[in-house]
N, C-alpha and C positions, 0 to 999 in steps of 0.2 A: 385595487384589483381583487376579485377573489381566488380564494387559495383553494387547490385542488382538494383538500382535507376542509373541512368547516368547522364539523362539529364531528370531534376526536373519537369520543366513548361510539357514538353508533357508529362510526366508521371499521373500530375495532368490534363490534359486537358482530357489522352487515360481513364485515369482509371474507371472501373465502378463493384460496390460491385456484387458479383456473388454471392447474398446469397440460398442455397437449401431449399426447404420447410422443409427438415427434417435435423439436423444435430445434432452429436454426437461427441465430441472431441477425449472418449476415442478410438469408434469405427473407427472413420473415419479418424483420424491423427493416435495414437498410432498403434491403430491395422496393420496401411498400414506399417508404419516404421520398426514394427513386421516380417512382411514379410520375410525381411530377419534377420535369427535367432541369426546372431554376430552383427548387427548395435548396437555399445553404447550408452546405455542412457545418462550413471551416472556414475560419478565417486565423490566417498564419502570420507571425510578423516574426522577420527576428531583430537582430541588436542593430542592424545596419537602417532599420524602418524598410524595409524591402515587406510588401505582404501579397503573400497569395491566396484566393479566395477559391475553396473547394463546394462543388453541389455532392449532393448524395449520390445524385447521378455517375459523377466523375469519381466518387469511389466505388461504387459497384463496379465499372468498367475496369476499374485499373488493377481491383483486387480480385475479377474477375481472370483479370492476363494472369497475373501472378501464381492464379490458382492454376491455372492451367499449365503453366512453365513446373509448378511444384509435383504436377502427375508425371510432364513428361519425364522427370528426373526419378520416377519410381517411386515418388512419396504415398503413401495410402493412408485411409484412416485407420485413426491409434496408433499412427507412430507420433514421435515425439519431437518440435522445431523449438529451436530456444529462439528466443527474438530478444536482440540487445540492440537500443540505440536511441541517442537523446532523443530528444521532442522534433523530429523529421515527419514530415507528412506520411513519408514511409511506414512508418512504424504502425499507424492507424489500417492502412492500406494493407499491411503485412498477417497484422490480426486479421482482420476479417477474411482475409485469403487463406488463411489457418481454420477455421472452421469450416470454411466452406468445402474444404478437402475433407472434413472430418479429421483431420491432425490435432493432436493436443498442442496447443501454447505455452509454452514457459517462456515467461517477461524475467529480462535480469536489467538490472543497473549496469550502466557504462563504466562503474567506479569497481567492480569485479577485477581480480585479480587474474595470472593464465593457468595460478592453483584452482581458485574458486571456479574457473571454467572446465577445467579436466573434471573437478569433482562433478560438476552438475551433467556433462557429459555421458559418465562410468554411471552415474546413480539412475538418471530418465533415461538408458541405454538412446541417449538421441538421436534420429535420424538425419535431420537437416538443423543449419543452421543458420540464421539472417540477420548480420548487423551492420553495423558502420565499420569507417576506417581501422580508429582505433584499437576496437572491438578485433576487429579482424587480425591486427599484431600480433594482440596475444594467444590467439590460435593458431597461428602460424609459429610459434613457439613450443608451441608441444608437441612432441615428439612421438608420442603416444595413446593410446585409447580413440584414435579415430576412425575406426574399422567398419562402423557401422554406420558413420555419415554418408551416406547416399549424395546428398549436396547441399554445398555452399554458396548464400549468394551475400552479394555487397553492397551495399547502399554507399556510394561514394566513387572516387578515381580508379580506375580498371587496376587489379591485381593477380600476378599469376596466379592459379589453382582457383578462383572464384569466378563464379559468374556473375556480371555486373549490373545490378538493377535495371536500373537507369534503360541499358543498350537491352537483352534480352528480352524484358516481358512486352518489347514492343511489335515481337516478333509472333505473339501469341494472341487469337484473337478476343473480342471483351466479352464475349458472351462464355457462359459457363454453367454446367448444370454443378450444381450446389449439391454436396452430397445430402439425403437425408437420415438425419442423426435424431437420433432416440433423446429424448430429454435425458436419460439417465445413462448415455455415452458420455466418453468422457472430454474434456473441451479443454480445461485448463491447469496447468501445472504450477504453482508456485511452492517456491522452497523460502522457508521463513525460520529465524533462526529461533532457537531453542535454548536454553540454561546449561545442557551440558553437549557435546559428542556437535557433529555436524548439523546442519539445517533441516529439519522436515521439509519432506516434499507434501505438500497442499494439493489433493487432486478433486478439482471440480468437475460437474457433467455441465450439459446444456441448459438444466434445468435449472441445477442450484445457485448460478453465478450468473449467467448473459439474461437470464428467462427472471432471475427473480429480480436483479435488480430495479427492475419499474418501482418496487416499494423506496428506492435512492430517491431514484428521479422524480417520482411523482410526487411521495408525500413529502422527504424532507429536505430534497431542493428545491421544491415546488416547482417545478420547470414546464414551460409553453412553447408551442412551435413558436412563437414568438420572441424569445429569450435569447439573448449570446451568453454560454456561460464561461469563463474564466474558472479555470480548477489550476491551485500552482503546483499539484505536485510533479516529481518526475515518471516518466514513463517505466522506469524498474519495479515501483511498489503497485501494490496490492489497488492504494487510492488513484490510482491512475486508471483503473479500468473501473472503481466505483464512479469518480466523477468526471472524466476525460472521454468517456469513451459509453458505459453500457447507462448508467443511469440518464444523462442527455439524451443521447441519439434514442433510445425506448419516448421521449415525450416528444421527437423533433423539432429539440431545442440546436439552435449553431452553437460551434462549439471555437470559443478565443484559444489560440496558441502563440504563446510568445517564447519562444527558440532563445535563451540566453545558457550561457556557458554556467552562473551559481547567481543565487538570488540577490536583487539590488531593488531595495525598499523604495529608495527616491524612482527609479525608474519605471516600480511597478505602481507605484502613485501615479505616476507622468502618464502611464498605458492607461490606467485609470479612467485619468480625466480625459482622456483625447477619443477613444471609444466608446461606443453606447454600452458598456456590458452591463447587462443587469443582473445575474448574479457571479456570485466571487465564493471561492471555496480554497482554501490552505491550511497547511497548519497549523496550529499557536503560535508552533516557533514564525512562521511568516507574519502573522499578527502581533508578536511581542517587537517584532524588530520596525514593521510597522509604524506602530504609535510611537516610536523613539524620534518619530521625524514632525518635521512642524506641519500637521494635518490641516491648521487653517488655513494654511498656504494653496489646497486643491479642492476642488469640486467636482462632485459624481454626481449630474445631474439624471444617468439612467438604471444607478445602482437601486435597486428594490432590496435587494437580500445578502446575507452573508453567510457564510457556515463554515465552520472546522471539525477538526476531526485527526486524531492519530494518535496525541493524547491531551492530560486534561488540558482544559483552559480556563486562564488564570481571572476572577473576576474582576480585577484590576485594568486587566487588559479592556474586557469587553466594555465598563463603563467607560476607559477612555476614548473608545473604538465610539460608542454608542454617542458622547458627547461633540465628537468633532463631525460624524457623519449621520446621525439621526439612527442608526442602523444599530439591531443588538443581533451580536456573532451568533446562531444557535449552531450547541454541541451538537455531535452526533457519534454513534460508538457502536464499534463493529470490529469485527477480527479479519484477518488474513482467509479466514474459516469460513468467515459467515457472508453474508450482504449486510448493511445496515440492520440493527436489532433496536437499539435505544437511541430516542434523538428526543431535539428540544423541534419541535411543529410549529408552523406558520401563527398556527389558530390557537395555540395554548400559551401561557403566559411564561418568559423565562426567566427561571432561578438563578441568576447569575453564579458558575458554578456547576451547577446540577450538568449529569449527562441528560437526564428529560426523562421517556416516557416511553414505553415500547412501542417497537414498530406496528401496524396492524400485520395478522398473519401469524404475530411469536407473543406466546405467552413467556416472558420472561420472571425472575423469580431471585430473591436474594435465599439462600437454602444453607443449611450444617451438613453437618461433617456425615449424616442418619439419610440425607435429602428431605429432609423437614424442611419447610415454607418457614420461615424466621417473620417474626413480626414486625413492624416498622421501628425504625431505629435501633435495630441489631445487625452487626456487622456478618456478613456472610459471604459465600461463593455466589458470583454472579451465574446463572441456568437458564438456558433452554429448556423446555419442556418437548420430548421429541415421542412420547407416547401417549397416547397409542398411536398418533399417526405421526411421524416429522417433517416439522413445516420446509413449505423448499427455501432455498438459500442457504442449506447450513451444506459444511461441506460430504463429499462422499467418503475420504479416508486420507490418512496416514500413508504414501502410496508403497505400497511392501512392506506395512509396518501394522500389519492386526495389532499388535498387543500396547503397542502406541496408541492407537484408535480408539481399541478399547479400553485406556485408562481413561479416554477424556472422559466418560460416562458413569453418573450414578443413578442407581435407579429407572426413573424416567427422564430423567437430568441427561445432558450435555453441557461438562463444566466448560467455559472462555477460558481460565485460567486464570481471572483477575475475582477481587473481591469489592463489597458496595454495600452501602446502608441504602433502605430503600425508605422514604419517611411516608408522614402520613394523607400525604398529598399525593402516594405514588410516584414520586421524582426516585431517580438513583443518583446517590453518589457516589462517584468514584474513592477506595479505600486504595486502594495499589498490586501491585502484580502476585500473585500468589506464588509464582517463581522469582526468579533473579532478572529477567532479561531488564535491559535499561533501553530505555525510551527516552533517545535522543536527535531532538530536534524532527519528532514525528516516525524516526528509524528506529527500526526495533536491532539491538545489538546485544546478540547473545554472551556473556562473560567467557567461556569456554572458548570462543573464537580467538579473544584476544591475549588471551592467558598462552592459548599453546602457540601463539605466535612472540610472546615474551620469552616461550624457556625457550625458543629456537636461539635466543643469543645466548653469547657464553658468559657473559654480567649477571644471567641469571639464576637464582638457584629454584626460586618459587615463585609464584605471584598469585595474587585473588585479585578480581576486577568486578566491582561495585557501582552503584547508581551514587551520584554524587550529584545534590543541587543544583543548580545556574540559572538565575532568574532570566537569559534571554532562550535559552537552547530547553528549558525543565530541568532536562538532568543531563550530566555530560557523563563519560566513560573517567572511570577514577583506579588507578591500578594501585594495588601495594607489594611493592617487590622487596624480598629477601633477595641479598647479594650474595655472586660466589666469593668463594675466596678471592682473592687478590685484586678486589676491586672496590671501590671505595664513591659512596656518593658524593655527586657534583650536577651542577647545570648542564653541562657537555653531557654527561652521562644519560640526564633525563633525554634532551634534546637527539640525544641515537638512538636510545628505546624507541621513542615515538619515531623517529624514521624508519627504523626498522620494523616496526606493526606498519606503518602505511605501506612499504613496499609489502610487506609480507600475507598481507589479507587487505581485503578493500578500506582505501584511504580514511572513510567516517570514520572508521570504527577506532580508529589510534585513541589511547587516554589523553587528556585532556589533561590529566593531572596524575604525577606520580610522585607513592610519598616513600621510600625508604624506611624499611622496619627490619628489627631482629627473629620474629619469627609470628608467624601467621597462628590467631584463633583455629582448633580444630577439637573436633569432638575424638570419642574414645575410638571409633573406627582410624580415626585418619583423615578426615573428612575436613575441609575446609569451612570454616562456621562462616559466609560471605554475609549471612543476617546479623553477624555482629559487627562486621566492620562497617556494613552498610549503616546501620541504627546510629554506630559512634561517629560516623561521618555527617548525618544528618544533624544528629544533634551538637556538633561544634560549630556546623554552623548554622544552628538557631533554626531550624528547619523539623518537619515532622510529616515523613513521607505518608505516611497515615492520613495526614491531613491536608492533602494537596487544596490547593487553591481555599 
């Protein structure tokens, strides 16, 4: 088949953003796809083999009600909906009904705590809220800060004080005029965690995130109205609306959904092989765990492509990937911040390893400490180039947070916050995070979250929380706790820490590994020196985070 990219350099030389003053994703992608009334959206399965098959059609109507239930309840554009809930058809239908109001979206993960939801509440002053059962528990547990919720609705079994999916938006009719929204209104909210203090709120418009993504879909998932794609992440992160939702549906590609409670390799081999999907997109960690299983065993006779993305991937991996299925994984790398920036293309050869090559549209750049252009093979801050003009898909802001915003920036630069060698081929390699956060198992976890959920118990007197290796996950969460008095390391000991970070902030982020120390690295301020304990971690075990893959 050919690939929507050909020939890379002219494409990056031809290309130029064709952004409209006004844009609408649900109106101006789904609604066109609409058009015609069989084009497939969605095909859904969950663990029981139960599947339902969605047109585009049948989301524009359904996200059309919803939109309309969400006016009559006073919602307007610029207020804020948190949308939580696993992989439900809903969830799709929810979003799009969120734009179409002109309301911002904020996606959270079902593994949120009923702390991590007050917080996210008081901080997006939220208007409405939309999730599942679950989901809905823990908001009925709070006691507080709900003042400004306008309304609640529930995806699942009727519950007092919500309005219930399902029964309500049938009572509204499909048709809806779609607010129209400024590309540079704002659309979407995500909070992504940080090295110290609480989570950034991530605020996108129309333009930067639903409008730019076609650079996803197009060039480096290569995607055709012809296509089923499979993306395994969950609906909470960021890669959910890159490959799930705005990169597909921009090329009127169907979109596979398979509804399981936590990921199961052999199963997702077995989906595999039973459906036509031709492409497949996860993250390492789904690939490392992958190829642990007997790959001769299955056949993907309509798999074309593969791709990851969230952090690196290991070349180990992808030659074993490449030898049992003909297929090589290409990276691709992007922030919570951005759309896709650097990826490895259909049409260019892959460095097993390499992130690849910039996207068309961003001039990307390995840059010092001055914003000097560094030569190949010097290590530097990976950059955006956002002057004189900035390319769209980077985000709008730090939301109430100028002076956050404006650290990411030097010069004409917008730093990622990670660093890369960039060689003489133009490939980037990933070097590692120029902060602390640990990337695990494709989750970004801030150390700071789970530190101040360690000194909450009274075992504790300090702790620092570190990237610590693991050949299936990257890196897992690694704590070192100083004890209070009168308490003394043991097994049982570790084993209540860790339950108590899982009740106490969302279940990922618990350490994986706690090691008991007499007193914590810190600089002359007071400061926790976490670069040192990270380096001596790495390096015991035989590791060198420098030098990923």
């Amino acid at each position: 088949m050919a690939y929507n990219m050909i020939d890379y350099q002219k494409e990056r030389e031809t290309f130029k953003w064709q952004l409209p003053e006004y844009f609408n994703f649900a109106s101006d992608v789904v609604d066109k796809w609409a058009e015609n009334p069989d084009k497939l959206a969605m095909i859904w399965v969950n663990e029981q083999d139960e599947e339902v098959r969605r047109t585009f059609r049948d989301f524009k109507e359904r996200s059309n009600q919803l939109a309309n239930l969400l006016v009559s309840q006073g919602i307007k554009p610029g207020d804020v909906i948190i949308l939580i809930m696993p992989r439900y058809i809903e969830w799709w239908e929810s979003f799009l009904a969120c734009l179409r109001v002109g309301a911002i979206v904020s996606p959270g993960t079902v593994q949120l705590t009923t702390k991590d939801l007050a917080f996210r509440i008081k901080a997006a002053n939220a208007s409405a809220i939309i999730v599942d059962e679950r989901t809905a528990k823990k908001f009925d547990e709070l006691t507080e800060g709900l003042e400004a919720i306008k309304c609640k609705v529930l995806v699942g079994e009727p519950r007092e004080g919500w309005l219930n999916y399902q029964s309500e938006i049938n009572k509204f009719p499909t048709e809806f005029n779609t607010v129209r929204t400024r590309s540079s209104d704002g659309a979407i909210l995500f909070f992504t965690s940080g090295t110290t203090g609480n989570p950034k709120m991530t605020l996108h418009t129309h333009g930067s995130y639903p409008f730019a993504h076609i650079v996803t879909g197009k060039y480096w998932l290569d995607l055709t109205p012809d296509d089923l794609h499979w993306n395994l992440s969950d609906t909470g992160w960021g890669k959910a609306a890159w490959s799930s939702l705005f990169g597909p549906w921009h090329m009127g590609a169907t979109i596979f959904v398979h509804h399981e409670t936590r990921f199961n390799p052999k199963r997702c081999l077995e989906v595999l092989q039973r459906y036509p999907i031709t492409t497949l997109c996860g993250a390492p960690t789904n690939y490392r765990m992958l190829v642990l299983e007997d790959l001769l065993k299955y056949k993907f006779p309509s798999l074309r492509s593969c791709t990851g993305a969230g952090e690196p991937l290991n070349p180990e991996v992808i030659a074993t990937w490449r030898e049992a299925t003909g297929l090589t994984i290409r990276d691709g790398y992007g922030q919570t911040e951005t759309v896709l920036v650097i990826g490895n293309f259909p049409c260019l050869p892959v460095k097993p390893g390499a992130m690849g090559k910039p996207a068309p549209g961003f001039t990307v750049e390995v840059i010092d400490e001055k914003g000097n252009i560094l030569p190949p093979g010097k290590e530097g801050d990976i950059a955006i180039q956002v002057k004189p003009e900035p390319p769209v898909g980077l985000f709008k802001q730090y939301w109430q947070e100028p002076e956050r915003t404006e650290r990411c920036f030097r010069g004409q630069w917008y730093l990622t916050g990670d660093r890369a060698v960039k060689d003489e081929d133009g490939y980037f390699w990933f070097v590692g995070r120029a902060d602390d956060v640990i990337l695990a198992s494709g989750y970004r976890i801030g150390p700071f979250e789970v530190e101040s959920a360690l000194i909450e118990h009274d075992a504790v007197a300090e702790s620092a929380v570190v990237a610590s290796p693991d050949e299936l996950r990257g890196e897992i969460v690694k704590a070192f706790v100083v004890l209070a008095d009168g308490y003394t390391p043991s097994p049982q000991l570790v084993k209540e820490l860790q339950d108590h970070v899982k009740k106490t902030t969302a279940p990922y982020k618990y350490p994986r590994e706690i090691e008991f120390v007499d007193y914590l690295p810190k600089t002359v301020s007071g400061k926790i020196r976490r670069a040192q304990l990270r380096e001596m971690e790495w390096a015991k075990k035989g590791k060198n985070r420098h030098m990923l893959g």
